[in-house]
Jmol script that loads the backbone (N, CA, C; Angstrom):
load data "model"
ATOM      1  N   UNK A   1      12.088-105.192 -34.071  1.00  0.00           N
ATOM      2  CA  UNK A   1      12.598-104.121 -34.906  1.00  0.00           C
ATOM      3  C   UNK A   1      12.956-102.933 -34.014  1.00  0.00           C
ATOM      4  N   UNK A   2      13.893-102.085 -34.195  1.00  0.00           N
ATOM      5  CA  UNK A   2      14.684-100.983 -33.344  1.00  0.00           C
ATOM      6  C   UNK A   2      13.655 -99.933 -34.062  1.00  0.00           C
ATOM      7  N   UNK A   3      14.045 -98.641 -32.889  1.00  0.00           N
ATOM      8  CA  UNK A   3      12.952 -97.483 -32.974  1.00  0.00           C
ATOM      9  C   UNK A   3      13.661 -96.483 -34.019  1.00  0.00           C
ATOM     10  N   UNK A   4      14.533 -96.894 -34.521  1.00  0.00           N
ATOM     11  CA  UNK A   4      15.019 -95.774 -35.613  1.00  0.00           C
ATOM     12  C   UNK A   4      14.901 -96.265 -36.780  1.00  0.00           C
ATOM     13  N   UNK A   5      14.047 -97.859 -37.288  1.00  0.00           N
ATOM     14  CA  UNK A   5      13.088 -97.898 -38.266  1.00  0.00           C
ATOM     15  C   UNK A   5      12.979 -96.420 -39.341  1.00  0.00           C
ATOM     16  N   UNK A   6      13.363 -96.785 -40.598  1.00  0.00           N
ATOM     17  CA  UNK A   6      13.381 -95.459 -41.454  1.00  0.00           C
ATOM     18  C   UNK A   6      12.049 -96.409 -42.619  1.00  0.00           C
ATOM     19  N   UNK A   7      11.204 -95.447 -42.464  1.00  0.00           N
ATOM     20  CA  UNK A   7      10.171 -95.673 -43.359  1.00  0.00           C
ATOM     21  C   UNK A   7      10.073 -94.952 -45.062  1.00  0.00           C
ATOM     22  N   UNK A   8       9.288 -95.942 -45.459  1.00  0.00           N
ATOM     23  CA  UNK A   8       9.297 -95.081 -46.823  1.00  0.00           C
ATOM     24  C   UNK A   8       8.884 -94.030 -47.086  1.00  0.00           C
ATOM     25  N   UNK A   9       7.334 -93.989 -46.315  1.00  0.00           N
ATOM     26  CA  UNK A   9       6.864 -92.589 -46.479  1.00  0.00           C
ATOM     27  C   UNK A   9       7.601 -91.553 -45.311  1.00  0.00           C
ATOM     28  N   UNK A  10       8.017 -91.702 -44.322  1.00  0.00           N
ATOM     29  CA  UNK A  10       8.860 -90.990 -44.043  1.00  0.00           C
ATOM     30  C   UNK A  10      10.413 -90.163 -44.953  1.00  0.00           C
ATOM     31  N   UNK A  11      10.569 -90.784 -45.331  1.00  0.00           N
ATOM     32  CA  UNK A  11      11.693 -90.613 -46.539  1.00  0.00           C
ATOM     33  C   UNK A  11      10.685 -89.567 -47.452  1.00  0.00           C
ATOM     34  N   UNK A  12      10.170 -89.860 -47.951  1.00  0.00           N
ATOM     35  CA  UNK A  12       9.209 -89.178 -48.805  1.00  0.00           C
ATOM     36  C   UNK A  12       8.586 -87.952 -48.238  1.00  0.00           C
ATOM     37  N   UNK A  13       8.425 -88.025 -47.027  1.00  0.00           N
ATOM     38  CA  UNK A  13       7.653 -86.497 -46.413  1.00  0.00           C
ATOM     39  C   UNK A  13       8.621 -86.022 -45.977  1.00  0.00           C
ATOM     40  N   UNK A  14      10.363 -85.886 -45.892  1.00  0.00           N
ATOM     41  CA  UNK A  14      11.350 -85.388 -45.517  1.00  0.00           C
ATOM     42  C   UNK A  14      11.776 -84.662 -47.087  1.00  0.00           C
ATOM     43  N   UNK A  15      11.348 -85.799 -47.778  1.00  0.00           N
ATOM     44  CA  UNK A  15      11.872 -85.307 -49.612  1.00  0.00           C
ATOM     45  C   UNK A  15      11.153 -84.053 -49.598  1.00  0.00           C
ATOM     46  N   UNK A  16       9.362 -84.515 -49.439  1.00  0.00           N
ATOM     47  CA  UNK A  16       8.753 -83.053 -50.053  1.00  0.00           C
ATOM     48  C   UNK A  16       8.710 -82.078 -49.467  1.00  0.00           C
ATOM     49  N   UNK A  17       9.387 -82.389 -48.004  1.00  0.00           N
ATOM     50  CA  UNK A  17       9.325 -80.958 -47.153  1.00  0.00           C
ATOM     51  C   UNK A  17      10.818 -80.404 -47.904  1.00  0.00           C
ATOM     52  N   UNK A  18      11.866 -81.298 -48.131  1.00  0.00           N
ATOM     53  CA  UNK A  18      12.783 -79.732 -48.420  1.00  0.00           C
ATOM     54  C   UNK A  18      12.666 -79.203 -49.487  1.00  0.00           C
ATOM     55  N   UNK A  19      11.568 -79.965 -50.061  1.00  0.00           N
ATOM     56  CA  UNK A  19      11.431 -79.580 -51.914  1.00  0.00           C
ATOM     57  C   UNK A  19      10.856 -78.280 -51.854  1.00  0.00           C
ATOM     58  N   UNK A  20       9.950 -78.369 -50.919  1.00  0.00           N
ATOM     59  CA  UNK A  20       9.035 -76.537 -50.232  1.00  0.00           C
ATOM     60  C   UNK A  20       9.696 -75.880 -50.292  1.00  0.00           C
ATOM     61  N   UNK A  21      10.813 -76.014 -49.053  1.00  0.00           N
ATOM     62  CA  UNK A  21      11.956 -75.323 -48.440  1.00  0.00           C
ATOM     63  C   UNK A  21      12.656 -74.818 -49.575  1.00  0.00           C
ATOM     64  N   UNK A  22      12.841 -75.282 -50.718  1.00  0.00           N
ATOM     65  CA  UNK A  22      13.828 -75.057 -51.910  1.00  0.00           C
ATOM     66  C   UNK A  22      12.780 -74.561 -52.728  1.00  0.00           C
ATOM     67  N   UNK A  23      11.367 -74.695 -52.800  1.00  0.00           N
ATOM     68  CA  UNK A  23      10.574 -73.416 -53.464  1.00  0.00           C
ATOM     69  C   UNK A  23      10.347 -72.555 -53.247  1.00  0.00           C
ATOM     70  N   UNK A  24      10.478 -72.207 -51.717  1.00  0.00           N
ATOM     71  CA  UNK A  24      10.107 -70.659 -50.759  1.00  0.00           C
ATOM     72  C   UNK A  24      11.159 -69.935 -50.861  1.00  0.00           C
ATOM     73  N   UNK A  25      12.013 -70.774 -50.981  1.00  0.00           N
ATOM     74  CA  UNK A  25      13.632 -69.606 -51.500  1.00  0.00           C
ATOM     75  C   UNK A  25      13.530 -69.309 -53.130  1.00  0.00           C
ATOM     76  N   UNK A  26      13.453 -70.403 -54.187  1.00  0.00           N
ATOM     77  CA  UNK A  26      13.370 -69.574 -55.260  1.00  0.00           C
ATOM     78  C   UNK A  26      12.376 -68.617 -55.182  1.00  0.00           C
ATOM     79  N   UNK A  27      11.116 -68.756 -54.713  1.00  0.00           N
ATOM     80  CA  UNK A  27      10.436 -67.075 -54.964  1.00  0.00           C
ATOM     81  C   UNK A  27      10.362 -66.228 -54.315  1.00  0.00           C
ATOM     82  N   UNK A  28      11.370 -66.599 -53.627  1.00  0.00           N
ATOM     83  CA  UNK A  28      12.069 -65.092 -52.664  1.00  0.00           C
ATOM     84  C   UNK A  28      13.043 -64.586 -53.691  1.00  0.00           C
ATOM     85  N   UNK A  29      13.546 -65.264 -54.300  1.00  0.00           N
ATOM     86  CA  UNK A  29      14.611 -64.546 -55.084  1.00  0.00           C
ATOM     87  C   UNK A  29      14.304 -64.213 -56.541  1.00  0.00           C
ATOM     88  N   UNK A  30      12.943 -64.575 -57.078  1.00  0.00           N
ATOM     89  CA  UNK A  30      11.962 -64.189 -58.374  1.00  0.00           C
ATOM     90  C   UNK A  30      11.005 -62.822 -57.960  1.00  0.00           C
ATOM     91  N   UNK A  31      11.215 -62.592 -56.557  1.00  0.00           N
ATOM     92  CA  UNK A  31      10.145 -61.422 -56.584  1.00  0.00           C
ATOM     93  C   UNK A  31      10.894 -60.117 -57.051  1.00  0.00           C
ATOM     94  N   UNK A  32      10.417 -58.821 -57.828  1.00  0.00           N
ATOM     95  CA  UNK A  32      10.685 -58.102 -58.501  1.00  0.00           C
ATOM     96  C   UNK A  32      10.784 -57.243 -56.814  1.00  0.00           C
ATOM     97  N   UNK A  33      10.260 -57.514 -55.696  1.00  0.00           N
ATOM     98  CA  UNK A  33      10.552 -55.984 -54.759  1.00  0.00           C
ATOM     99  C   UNK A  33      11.777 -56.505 -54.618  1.00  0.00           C
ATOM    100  N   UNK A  34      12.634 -57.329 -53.967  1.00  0.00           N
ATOM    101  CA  UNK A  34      13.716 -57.625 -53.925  1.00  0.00           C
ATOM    102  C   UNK A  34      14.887 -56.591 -54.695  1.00  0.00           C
ATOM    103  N   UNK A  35      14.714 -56.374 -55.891  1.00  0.00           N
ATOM    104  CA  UNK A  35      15.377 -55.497 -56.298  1.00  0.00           C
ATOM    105  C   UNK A  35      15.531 -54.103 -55.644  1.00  0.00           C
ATOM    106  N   UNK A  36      14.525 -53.649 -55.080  1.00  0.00           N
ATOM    107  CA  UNK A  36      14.411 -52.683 -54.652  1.00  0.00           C
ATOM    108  C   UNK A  36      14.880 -52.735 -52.826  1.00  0.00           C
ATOM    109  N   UNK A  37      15.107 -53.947 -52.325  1.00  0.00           N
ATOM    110  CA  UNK A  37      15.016 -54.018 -51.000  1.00  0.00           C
ATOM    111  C   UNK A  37      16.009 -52.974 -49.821  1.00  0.00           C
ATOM    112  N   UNK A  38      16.286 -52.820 -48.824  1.00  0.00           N
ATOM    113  CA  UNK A  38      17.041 -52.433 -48.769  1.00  0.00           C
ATOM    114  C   UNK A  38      18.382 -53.119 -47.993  1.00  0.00           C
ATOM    115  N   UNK A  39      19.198 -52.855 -47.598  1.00  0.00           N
ATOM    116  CA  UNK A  39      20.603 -53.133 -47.371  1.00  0.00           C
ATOM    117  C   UNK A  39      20.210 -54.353 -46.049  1.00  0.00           C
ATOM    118  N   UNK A  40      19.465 -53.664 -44.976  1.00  0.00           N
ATOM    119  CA  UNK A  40      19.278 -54.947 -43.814  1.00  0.00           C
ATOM    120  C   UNK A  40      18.373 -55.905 -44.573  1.00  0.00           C
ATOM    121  N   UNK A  41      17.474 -55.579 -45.471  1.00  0.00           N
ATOM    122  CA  UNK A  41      16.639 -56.942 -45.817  1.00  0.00           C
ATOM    123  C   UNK A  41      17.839 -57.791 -46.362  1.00  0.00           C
ATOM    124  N   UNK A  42      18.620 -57.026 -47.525  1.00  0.00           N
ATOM    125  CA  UNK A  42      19.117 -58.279 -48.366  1.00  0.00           C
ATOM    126  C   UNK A  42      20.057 -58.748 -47.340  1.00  0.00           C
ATOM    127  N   UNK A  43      20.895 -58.613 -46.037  1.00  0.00           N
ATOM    128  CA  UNK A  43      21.391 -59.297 -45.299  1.00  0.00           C
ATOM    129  C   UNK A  43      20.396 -60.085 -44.489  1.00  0.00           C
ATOM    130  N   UNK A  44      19.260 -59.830 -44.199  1.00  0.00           N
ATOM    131  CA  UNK A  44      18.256 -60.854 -43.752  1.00  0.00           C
ATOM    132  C   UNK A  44      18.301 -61.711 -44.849  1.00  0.00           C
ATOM    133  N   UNK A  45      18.543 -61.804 -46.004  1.00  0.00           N
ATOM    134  CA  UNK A  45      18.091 -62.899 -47.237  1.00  0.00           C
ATOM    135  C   UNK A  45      19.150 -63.771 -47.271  1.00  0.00           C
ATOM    136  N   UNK A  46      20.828 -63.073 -47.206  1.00  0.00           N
ATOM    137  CA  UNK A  46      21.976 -63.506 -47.069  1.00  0.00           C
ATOM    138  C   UNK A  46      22.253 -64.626 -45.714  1.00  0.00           C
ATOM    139  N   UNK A  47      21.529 -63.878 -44.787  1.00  0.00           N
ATOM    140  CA  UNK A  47      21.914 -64.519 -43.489  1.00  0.00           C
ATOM    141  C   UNK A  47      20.767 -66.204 -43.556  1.00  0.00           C
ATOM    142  N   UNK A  48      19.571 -65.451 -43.662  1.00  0.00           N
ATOM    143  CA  UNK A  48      19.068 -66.904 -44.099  1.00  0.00           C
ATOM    144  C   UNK A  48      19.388 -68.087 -45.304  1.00  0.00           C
ATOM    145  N   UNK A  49      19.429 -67.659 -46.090  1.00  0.00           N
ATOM    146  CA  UNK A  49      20.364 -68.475 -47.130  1.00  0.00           C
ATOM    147  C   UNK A  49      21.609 -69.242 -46.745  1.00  0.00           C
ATOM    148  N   UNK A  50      22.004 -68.758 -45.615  1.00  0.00           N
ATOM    149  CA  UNK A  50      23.466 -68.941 -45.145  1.00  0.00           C
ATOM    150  C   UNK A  50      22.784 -70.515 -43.952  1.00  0.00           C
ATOM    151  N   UNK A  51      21.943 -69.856 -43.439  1.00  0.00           N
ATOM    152  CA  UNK A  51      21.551 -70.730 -42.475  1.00  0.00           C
ATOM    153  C   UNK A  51      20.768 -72.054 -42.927  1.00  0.00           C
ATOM    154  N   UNK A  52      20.468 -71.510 -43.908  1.00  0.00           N
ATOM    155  CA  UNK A  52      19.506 -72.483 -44.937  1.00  0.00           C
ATOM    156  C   UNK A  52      20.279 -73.440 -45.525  1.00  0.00           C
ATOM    157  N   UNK A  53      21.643 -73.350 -45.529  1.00  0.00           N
ATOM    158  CA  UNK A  53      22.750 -74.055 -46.417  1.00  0.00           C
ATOM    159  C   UNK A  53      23.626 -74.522 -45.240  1.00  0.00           C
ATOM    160  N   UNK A  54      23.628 -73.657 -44.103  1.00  0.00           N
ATOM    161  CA  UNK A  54      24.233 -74.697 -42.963  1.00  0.00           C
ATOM    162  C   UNK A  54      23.545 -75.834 -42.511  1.00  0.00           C
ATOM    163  N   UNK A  55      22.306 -75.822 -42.778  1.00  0.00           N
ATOM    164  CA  UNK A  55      20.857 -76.740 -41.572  1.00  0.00           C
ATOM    165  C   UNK A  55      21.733 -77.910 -42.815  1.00  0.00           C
ATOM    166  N   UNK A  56      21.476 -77.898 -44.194  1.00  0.00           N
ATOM    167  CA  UNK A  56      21.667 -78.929 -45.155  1.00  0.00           C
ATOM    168  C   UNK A  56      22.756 -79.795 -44.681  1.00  0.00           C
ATOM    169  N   UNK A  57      23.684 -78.606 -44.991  1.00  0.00           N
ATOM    170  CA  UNK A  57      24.937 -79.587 -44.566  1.00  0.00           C
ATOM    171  C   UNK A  57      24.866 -80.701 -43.891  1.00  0.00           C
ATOM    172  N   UNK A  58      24.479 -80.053 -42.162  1.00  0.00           N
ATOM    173  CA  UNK A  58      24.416 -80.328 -41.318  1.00  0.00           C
ATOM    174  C   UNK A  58      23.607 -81.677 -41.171  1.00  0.00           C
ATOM    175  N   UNK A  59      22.519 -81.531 -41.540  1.00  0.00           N
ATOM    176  CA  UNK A  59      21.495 -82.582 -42.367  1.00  0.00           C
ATOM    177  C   UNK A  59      21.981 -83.950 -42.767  1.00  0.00           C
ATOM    178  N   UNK A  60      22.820 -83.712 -43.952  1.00  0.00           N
ATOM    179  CA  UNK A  60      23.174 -84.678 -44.479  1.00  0.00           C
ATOM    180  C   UNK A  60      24.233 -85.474 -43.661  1.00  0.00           C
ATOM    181  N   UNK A  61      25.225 -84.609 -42.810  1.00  0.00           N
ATOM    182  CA  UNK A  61      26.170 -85.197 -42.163  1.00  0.00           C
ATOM    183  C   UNK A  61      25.216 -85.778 -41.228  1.00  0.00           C
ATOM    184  N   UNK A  62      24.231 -85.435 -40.326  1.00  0.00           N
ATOM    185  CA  UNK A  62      23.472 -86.577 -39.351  1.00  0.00           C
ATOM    186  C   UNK A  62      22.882 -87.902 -40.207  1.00  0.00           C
ATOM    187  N   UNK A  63      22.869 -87.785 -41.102  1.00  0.00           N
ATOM    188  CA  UNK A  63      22.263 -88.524 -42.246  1.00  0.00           C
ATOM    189  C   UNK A  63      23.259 -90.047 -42.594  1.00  0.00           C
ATOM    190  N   UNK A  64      24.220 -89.329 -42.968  1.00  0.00           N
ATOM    191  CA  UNK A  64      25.429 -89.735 -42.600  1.00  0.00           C
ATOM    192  C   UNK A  64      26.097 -90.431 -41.715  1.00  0.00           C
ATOM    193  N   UNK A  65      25.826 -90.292 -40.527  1.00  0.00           N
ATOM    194  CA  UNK A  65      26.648 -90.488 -39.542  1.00  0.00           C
ATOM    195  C   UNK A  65      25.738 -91.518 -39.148  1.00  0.00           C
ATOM    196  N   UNK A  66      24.155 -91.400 -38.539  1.00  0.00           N
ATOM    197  CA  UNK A  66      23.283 -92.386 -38.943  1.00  0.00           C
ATOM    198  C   UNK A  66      23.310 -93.799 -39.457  1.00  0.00           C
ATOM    199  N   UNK A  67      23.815 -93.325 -40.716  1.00  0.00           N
ATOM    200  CA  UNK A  67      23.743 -94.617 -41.716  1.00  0.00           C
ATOM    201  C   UNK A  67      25.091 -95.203 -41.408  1.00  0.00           C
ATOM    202  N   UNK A  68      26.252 -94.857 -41.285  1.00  0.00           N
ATOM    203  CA  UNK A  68      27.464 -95.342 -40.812  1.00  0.00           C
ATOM    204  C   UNK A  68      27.183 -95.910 -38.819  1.00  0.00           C
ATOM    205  N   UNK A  69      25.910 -95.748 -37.931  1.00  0.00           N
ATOM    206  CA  UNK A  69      25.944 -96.161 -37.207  1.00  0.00           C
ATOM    207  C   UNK A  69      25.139 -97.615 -37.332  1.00  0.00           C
ATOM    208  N   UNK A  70      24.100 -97.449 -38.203  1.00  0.00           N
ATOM    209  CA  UNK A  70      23.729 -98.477 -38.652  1.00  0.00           C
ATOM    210  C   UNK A  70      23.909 -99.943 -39.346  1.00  0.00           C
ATOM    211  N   UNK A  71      24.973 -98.940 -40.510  1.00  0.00           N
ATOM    212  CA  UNK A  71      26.216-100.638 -40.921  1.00  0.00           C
ATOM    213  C   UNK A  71      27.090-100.698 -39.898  1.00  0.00           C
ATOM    214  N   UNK A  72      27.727-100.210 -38.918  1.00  0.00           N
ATOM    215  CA  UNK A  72      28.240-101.226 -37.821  1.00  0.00           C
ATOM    216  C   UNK A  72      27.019-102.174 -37.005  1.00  0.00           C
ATOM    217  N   UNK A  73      25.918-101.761 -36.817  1.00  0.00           N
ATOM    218  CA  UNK A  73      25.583-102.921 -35.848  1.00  0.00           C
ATOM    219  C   UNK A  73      25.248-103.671 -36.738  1.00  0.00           C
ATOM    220  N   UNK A  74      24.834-103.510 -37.993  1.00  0.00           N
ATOM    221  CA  UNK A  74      24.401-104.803 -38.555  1.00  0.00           C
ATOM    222  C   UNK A  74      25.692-105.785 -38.997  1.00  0.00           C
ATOM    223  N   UNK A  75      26.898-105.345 -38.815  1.00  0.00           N
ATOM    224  CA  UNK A  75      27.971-105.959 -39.714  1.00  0.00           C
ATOM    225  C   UNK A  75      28.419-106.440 -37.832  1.00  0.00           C
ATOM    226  N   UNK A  76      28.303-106.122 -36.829  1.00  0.00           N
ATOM    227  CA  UNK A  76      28.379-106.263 -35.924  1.00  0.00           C
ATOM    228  C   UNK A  76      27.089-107.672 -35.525  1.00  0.00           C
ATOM    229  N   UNK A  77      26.089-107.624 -35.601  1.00  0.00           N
ATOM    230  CA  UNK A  77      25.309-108.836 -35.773  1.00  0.00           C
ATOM    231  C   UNK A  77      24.192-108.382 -34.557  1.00  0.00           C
ATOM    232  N   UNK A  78      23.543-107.144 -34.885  1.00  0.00           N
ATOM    233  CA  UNK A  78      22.570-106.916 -33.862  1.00  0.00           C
ATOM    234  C   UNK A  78      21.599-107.373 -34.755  1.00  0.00           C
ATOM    235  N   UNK A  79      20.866-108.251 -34.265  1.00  0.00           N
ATOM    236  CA  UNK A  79      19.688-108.531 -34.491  1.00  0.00           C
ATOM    237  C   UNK A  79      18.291-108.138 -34.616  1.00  0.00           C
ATOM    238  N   UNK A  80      18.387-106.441 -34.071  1.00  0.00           N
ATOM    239  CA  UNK A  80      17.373-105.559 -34.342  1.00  0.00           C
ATOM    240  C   UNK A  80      17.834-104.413 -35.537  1.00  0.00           C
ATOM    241  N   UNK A  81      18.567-104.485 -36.242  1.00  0.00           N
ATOM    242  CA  UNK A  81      19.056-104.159 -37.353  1.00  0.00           C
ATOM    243  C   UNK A  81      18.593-105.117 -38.617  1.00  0.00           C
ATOM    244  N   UNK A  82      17.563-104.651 -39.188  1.00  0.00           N
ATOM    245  CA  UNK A  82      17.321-105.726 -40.763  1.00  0.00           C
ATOM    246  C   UNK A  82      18.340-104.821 -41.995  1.00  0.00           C
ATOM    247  N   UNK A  83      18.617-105.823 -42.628  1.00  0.00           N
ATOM    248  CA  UNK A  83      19.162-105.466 -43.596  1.00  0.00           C
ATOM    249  C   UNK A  83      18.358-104.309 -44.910  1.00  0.00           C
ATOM    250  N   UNK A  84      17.232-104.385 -44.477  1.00  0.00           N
ATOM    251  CA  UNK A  84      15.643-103.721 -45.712  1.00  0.00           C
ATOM    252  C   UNK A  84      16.616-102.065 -44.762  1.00  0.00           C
ATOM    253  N   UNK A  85      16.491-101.889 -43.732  1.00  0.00           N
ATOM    254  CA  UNK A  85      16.679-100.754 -43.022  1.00  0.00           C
ATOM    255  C   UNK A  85      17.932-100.190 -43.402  1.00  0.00           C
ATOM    256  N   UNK A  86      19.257-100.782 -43.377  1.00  0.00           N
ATOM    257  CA  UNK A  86      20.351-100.523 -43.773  1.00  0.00           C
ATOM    258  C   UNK A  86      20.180 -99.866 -45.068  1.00  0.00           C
ATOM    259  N   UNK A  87      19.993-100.760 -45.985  1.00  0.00           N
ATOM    260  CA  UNK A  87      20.016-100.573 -47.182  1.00  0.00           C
ATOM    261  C   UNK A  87      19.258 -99.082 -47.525  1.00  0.00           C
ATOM    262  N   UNK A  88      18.351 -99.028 -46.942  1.00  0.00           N
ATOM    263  CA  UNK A  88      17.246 -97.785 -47.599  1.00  0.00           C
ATOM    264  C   UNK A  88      18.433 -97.006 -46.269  1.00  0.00           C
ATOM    265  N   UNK A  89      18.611 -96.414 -45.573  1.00  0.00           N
ATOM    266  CA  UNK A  89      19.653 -95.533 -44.559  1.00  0.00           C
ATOM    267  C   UNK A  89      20.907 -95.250 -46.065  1.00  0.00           C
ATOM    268  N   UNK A  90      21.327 -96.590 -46.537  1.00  0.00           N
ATOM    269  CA  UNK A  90      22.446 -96.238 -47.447  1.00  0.00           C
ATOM    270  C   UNK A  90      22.087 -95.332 -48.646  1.00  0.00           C
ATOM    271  N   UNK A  91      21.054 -95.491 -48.969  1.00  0.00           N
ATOM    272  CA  UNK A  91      20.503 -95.040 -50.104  1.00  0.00           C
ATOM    273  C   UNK A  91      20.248 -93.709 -49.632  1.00  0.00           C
ATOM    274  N   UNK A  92      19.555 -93.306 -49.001  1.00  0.00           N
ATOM    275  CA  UNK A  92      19.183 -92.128 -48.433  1.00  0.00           C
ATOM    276  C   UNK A  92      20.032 -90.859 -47.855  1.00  0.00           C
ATOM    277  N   UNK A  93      21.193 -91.764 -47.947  1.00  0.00           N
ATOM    278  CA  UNK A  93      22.464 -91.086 -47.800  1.00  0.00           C
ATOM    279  C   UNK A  93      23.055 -90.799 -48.722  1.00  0.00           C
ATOM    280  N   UNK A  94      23.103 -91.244 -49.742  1.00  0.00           N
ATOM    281  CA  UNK A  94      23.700 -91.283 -50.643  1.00  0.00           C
ATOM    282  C   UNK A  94      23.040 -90.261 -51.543  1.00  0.00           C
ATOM    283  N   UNK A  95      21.718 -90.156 -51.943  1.00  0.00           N
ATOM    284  CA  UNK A  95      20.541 -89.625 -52.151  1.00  0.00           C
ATOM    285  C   UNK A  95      21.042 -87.823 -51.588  1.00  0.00           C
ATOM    286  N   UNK A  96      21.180 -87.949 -50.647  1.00  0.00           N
ATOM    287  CA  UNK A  96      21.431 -86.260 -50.016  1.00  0.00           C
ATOM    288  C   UNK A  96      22.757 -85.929 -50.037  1.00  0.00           C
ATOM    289  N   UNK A  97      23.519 -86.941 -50.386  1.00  0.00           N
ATOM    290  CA  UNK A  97      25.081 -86.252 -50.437  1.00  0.00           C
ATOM    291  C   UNK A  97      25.247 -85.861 -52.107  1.00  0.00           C
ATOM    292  N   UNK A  98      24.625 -86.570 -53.071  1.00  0.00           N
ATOM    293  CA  UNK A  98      24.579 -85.978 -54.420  1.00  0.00           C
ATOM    294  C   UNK A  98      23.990 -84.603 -54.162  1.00  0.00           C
ATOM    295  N   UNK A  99      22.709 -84.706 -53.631  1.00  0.00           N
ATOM    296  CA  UNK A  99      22.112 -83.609 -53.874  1.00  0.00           C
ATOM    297  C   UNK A  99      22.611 -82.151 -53.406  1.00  0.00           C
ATOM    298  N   UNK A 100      23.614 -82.505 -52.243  1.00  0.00           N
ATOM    299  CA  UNK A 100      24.097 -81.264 -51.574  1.00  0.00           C
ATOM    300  C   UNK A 100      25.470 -80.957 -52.668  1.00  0.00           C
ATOM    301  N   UNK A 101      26.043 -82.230 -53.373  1.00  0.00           N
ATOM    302  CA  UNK A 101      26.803 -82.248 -54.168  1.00  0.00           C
ATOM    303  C   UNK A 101      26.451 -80.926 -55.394  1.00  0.00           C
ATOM    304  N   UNK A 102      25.511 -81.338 -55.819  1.00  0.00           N
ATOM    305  CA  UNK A 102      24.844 -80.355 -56.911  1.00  0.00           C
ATOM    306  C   UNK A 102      24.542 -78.930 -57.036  1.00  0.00           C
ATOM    307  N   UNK A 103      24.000 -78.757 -55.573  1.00  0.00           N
ATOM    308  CA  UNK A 103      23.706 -77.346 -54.934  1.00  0.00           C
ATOM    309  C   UNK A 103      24.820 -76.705 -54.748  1.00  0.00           C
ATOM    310  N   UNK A 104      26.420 -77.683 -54.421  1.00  0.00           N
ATOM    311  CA  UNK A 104      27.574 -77.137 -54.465  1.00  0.00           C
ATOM    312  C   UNK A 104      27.859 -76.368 -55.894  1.00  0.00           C
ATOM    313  N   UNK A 105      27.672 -77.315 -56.815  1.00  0.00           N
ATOM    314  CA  UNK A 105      28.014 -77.241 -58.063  1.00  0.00           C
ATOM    315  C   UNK A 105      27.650 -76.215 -58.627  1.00  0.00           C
ATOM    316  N   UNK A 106      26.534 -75.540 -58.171  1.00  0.00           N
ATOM    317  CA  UNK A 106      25.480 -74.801 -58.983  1.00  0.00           C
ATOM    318  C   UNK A 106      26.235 -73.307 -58.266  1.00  0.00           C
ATOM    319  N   UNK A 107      26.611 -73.270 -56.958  1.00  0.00           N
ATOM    320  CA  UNK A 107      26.741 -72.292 -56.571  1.00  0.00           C
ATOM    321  C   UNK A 107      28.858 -72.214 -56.469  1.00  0.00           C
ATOM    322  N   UNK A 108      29.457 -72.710 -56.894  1.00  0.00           N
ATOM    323  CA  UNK A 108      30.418 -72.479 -57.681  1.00  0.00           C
ATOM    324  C   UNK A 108      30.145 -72.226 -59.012  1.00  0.00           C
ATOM    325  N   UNK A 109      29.408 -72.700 -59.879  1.00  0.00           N
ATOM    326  CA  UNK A 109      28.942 -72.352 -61.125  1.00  0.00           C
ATOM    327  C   UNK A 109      28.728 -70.575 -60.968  1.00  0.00           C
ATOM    328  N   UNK A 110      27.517 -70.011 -60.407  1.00  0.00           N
ATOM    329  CA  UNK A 110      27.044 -68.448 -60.143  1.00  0.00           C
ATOM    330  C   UNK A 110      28.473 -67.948 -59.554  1.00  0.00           C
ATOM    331  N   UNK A 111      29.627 -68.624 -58.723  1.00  0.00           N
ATOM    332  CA  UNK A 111      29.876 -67.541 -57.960  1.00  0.00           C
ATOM    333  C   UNK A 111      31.107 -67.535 -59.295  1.00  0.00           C
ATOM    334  N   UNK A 112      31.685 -68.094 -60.322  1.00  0.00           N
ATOM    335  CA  UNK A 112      32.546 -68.264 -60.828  1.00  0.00           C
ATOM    336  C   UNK A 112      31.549 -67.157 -62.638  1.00  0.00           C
ATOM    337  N   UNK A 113      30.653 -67.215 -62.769  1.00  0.00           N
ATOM    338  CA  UNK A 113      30.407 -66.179 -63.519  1.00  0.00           C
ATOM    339  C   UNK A 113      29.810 -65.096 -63.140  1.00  0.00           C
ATOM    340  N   UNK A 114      29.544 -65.026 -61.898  1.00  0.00           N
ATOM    341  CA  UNK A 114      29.389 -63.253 -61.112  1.00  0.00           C
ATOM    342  C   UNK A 114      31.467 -62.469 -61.182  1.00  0.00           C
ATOM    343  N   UNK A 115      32.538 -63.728 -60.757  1.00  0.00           N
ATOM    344  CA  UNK A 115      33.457 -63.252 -60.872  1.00  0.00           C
ATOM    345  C   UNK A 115      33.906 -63.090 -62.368  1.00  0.00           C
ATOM    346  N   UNK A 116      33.429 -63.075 -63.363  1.00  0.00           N
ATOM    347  CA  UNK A 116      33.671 -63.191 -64.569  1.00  0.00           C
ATOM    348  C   UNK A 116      33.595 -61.734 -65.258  1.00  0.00           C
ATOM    349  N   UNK A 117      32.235 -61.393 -64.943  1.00  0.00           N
ATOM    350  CA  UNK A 117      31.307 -60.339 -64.931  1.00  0.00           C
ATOM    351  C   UNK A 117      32.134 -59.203 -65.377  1.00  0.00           C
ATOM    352  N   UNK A 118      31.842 -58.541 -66.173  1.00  0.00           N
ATOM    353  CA  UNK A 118      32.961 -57.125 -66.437  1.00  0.00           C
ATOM    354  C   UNK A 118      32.811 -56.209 -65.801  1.00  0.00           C
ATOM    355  N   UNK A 119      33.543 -55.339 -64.649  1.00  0.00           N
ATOM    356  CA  UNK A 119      32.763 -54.141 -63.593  1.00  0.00           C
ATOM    357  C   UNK A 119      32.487 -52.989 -64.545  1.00  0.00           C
TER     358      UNK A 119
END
end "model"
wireframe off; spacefill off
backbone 0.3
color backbone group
């Protein structure tokens, strides 16, 4: 078996770590000082958010790219490639491209009724 073996619970402790990652930001953005913050914090909040949404991207495209290196060797006939591995790589890809899909969705959704908004 090859060393880039993708495990289940690995999959799973990658899930619940960004699930954190995606709770430490909502209650950054539920805390009531926030309102009050001032101009460099909320660009510290902006800039991380920003970076927080590049790492994803970024994420998913290694994710990606990964799993597309993987169905060539197996369709190629390497023999340290199982098909159990492919399959869960496909899934897992697939898995984070909805999800970044959604986060798209959500934030065209806000930015399309902030522009709505009556000044």
């Amino acid at each position: 078996m090859s060393n880039n073996t993708i495990g289940v619970n690995d999959l799973l402790a990658q899930m619940r770590a960004m699930s954190e990652q995606t709770k430490g930001l909502q209650n950054s953005f539920t805390k009531p000082e926030l309102n009050a913050v001032s101009t460099e914090n909320k660009t510290d909040t902006q800039n991380s958010f920003s970076t927080l949404l590049k790492s994803s991207i970024n994420k998913v495209n290694d994710i990606q790219a990964q799993t597309n290196k993987l169905q060539e060797a197996f369709q190629k006939g390497d023999p340290d490639v199982p098909i159990a591995e492919v399959m869960m790589a496909m899934q897992k890809s697939s898995v984070s491209f909805q999800a970044m899909l959604q986060v798209r969705n959500k934030i065209v959704k806000a930015y399309q009724e902030i522009m709505n908004m009556p000044v």
